[in-house]
N, C-alpha and C positions, 0 to 999 in steps of 0.2 A: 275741642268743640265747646261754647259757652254753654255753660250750666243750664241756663235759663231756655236755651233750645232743648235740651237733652229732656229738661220736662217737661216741657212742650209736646213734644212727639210722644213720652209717656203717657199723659193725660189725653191724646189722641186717642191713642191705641186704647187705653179704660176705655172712653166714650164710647170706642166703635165693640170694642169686646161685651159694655154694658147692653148694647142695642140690638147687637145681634142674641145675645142667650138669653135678653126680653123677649125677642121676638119667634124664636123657635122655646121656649117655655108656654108664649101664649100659642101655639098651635096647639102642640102635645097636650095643654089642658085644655083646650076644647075638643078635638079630636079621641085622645087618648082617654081622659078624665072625667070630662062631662058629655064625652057621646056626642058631640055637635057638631053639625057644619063648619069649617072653620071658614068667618067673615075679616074681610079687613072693613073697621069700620073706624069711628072715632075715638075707643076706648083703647085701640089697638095703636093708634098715631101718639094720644095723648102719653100712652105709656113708652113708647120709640122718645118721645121727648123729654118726661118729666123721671124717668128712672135711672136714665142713667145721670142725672145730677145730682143723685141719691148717694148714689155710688160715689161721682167725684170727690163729697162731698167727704163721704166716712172716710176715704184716701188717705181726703187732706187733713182731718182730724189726726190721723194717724203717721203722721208726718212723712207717707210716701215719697212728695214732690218736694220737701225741703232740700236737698242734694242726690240727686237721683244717681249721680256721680259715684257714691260711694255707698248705694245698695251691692250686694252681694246674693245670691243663689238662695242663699239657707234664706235670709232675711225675708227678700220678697215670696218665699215661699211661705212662711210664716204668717207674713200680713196680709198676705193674700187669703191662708185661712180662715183667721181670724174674722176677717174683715165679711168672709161669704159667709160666716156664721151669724156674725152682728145686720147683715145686710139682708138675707131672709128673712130675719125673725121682724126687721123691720116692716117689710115689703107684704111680710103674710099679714101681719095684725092692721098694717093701713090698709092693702087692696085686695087680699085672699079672704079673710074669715068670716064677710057678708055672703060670698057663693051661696048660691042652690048649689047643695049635692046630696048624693043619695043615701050617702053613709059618710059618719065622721072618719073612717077609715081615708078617704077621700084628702082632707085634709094634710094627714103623712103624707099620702101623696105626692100630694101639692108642694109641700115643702124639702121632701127627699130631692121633686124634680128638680126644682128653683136650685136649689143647692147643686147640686150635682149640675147642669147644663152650666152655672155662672162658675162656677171654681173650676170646672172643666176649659171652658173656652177662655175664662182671664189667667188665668193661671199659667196653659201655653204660650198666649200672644207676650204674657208681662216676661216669661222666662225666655224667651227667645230675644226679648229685647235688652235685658239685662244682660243676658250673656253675653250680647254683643258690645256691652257698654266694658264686661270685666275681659273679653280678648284686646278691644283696644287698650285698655291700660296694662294688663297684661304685655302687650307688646309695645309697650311704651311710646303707642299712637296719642295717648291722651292721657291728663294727669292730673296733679295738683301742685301749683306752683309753691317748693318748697327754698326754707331756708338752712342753712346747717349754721349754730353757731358754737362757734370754736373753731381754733386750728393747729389743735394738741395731734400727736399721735391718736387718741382716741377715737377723733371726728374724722381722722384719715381709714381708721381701722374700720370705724359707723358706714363713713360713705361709700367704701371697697364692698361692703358686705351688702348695702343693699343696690350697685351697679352690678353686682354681679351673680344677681341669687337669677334662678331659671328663668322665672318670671319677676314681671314688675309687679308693685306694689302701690304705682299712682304717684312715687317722687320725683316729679321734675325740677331738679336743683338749678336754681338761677343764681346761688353762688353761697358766697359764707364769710361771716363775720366772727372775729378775735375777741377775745376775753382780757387779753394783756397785753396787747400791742405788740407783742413779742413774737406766738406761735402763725407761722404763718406756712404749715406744713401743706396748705391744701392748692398752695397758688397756683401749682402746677398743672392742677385738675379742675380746679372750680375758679368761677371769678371772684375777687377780692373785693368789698365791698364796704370796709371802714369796720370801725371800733363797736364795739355792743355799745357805747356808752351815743352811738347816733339809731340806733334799733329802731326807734320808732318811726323815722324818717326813711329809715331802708324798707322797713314794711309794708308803707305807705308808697313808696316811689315803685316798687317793686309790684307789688300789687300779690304780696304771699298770702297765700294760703294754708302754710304748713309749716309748721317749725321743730327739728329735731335738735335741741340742744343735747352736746358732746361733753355730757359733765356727767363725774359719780350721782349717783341720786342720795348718796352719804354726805352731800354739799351740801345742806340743808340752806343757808341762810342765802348763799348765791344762787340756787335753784328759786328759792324763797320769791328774791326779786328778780329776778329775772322774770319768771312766770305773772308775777304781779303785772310787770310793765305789757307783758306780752295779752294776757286776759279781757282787756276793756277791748282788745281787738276783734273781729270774729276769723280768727284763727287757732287752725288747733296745736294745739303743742304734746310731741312729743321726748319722752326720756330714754335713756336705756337702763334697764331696772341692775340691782344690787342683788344679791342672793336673799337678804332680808326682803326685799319686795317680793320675791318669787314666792317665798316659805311663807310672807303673811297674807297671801293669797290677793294681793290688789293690782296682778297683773292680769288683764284680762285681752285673751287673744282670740282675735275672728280671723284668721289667714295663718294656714297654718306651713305655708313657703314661703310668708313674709319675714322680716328680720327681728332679731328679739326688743322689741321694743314697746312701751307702752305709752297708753294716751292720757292726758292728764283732763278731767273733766271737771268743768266750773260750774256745770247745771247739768244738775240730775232731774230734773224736771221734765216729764216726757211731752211731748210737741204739742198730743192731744188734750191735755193741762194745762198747757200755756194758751191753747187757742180757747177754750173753755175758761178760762184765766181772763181773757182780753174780753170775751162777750160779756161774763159777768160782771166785772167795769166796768164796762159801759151799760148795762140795764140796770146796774143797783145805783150806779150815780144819777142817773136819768128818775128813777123814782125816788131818790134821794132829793134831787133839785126840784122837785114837782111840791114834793110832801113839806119841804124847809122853807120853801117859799115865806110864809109869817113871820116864820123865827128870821128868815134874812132881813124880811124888812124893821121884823123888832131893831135886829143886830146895826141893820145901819142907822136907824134914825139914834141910837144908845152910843155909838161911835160917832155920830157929826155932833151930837150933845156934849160931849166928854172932854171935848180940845179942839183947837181950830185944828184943819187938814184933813187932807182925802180920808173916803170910806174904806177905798181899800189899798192895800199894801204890795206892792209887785216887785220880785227883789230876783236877782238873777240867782240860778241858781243850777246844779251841772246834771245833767241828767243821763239816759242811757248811750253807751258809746262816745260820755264826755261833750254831749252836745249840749250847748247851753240852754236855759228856758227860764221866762219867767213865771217866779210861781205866786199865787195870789191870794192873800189873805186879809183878814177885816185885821186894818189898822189899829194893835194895841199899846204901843207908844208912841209919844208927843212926837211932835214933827221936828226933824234934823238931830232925832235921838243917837246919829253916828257921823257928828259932823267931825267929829274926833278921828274917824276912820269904822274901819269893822270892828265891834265890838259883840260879844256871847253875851246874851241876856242870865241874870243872877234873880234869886230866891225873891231879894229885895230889892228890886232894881228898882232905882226911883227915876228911870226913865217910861216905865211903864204907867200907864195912867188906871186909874179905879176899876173901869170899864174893861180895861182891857187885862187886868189881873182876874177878873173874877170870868171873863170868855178864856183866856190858858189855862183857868182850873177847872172846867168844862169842856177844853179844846173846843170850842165855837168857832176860834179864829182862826181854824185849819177845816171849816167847811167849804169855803171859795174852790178849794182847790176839786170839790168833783166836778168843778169845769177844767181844769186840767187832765185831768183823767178823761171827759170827754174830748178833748185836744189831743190824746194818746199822746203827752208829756209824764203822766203818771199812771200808778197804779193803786189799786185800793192799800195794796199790800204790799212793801217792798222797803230798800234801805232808805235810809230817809238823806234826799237831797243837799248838799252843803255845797258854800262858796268857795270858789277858784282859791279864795284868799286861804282859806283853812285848809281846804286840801293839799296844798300845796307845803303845808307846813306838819301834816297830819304823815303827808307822803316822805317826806326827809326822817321820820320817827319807825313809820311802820309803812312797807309800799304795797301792802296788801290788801289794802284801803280801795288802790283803783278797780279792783277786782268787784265791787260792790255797783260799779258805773256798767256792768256787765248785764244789765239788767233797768227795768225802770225803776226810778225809784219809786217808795209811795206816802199814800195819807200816813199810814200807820206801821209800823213795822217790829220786830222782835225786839228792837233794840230800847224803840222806844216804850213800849211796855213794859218791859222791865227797867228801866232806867230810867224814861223820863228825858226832858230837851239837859240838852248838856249846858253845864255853864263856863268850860276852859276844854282847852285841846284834849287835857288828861281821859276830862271823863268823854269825851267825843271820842277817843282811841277805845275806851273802858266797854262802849254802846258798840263801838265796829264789832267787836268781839260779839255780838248777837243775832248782830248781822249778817256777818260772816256765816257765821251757822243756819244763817235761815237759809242762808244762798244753797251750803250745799245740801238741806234738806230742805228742799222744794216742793210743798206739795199741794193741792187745793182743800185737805184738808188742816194742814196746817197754816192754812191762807185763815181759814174759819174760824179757827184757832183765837189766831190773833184778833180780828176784827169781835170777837165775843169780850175775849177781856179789855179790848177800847172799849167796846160798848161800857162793859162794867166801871172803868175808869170812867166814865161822861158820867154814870149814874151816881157816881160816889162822889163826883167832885174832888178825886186824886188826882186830877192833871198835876205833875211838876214845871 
């Protein structure tokens, strides 16, 4: 069943679950709580309407509907509670705490009821519906299309163990690809599907979802890239752990009839962060564009004075999932400054014009781009964007580079506050290394982080 139906019908079922234990709530406090007639009148429709998008709402903050596929029992019971926790205390201080009542006592009330009637009736309907989504996978109705790569004895031992545990686990194998041209133990069972060295093209024609490579996790440098290549994908990848993985606790298991295996995660960033993430983007760039307005027009009429050629600067550049974009900045070298080819701007580059040395020691010429960030090509915060041309050669040195396009890039990023714009491959490899680490500590407070020390960098006039 496509994904996209599966939470569809979830998000159904919330609305109707939100509208019904609005609506038997407001009886019981009229009836039960304030002694009253109960009326249906307009305050009774507008709450049927506007409550439960309250609800959808925190859901989706909480990244219910992102693959509803692969919620489980514990989980949605979980955010289920949470969610009636955060969702009363909302609903009391917007629509409860103006009441006439007779006693604060009342109040408790009010909220024991709300809670209890909404975590009562979503709580049933989500788990009946859940469960029916883990029987079908379970019985290997429905899944996740996966890849196995290898065709060692190992991947033979991998895919026997999980065709044959009681239940399923969601793998539907569409086949398996080799590591050495060589092992090709699985042809008998799975279909054949070419060399790992065509991976990205099998993923893509294939349409995976899953990938369990059939390698020690003691491989370090071929796990290394393999995963790299695999990462800019939105696929998840899984290993089979070593004893050192078990004993350093990084194997972390939600199925406990599933097979020993673990998930290799490229963002720890929880969904609710990421969507909190995206709105404030776009509200700090929108009042950022409003407030710069002067200093742009200072900026441009000091860039068309400076050298003949456009005000601003549009350079292709690879952004999340490898999709290209261009990014836009106030023009601070002379025109046909790469007639040579691509070239990294240096300390003393005397393709750089006055104007535009003294906007890179102030980062000026990286303001354009919170229209980009209104474009949802960028982010405030994130790896900072580079050309097909470097990547490409960044990626022959270190392939863990792609891993960084897993994500949007941004204004500003860890790498470059510490480091500064790069001026050869070396230190561009030297800044991934910060990057890297921003990725897999994600957080919105270390978003703030960063954006405080650019600020302090603009005030110092330390741009490199």
């Amino acid at each position: 069943m496509n994904k996209k139906i599966i939470a569809f019908f979830l998000i159904v079922i919330d609305w109707l679950s939100a509208m019904t234990s609005w609506g038997l709530f407001y009886y019981f406090r009229k009836t039960a709580i304030e002694n009253e007639v109960f009326r249906v009148n307009e305050s009774f429709y507008l709450g049927l309407i506007f409550v439960p998008i309250l609800w959808i709402f925190l859901y989706y903050l909480q990244g219910t509907y992102h693959d509803v596929r692969r919620l489980y029992r514990m989980k949605i019971s979980g955010l289920s509670f949470i969610s009636a926790i955060l969702g009363t205390m909302i609903l009391f201080f917007l629509l409860l705490l103006d009441d006439d009542i007779s006693s604060y006592k009342a109040y408790y009330k009010l909220l024991f009821l709300l809670f209890t009637i909404h975590l009562t009736i979503s709580f049933i309907a989500r788990m009946f519906y859940v469960s029916f989504i883990v029987n079908r996978i379970q019985s290997n109705k429905d899944g996740f299309r996966t890849l196995l790569i290898g065709g060692s004895e190992k991947a033979v031992s991998i895919y026997n163990e999980i065709i044959n545990l009681p239940k399923g686990i969601g793998n539907q194998f569409v086949g398996f690809v080799n590591l050495n041209g060589i092992d090709r133990l699985l042809e008998n069972q799975l279909k054949y599907l070419g060399h790992a060295d065509n991976l990205e093209k099998v993923l893509a024609e294939n349409q995976i979802e899953e990938v369990i490579i059939a390698l020690e996790s003691t491989e370090h440098e071929r796990l290394r890239a393999l995963i790299s290549r695999i990462e800019g994908s939105n696929v998840k990848v899984k290993i089979s752990p070593d004893m050192y993985d078990i004993l350093s606790g990084s194997v972390k298991m939600n199925n406990i009839f599933g097979a020993l295996l673990f998930e290799i995660s490229s963002d720890d960033m929880p969904i609710w962060q990421q969507i909190i993430k995206r709105i404030l983007d776009v509200l700090f760039s929108l009042i950022a564009i409003i407030l710069l307005i002067p200093l742009y027009i200072f900026l441009a009429i000091s860039v068309k004075l400076s050298s003949p050629g456009p005000i601003l600067f549009l350079q292709e550049r690879i952004g999340e999932k490898g999709i290209p974009f261009k990014i836009i900045k106030f023009r601070t070298m002379y025109v046909d400054a790469e007639k040579l080819g691509p070239q990294l701007s240096s300390t003393h580059d005397p393709r750089i014009t006055k104007v535009g040395r003294f906007m890179r020691k102030l980062r000026f010429d990286e303001f354009p781009q919170f229209f980009n960030v209104l474009f949802g090509d960028m982010s405030l915060v994130g790896p900072r964007p580079e050309r097909q041309f470097y990547i490409d050669q960044i990626v022959k040195i270190e392939p863990q580079f792609l891993q960084l396009t897993k994500v949007r890039p941004g204004i500003t990023s860890w790498g470059q506050v510490k480091y500064g714009y790069a001026e050869n491959v070396d230190e561009m490899l030297q800044r991934m290394k910060f990057d890297l680490l921003y990725l897999k500590n994600r957080t919105l407070a270390l978003d703030f982080k960063i954006m405080l020390y650019t600020i302090l960098i603009i005030v110092k006039a330390k741009g490199k």
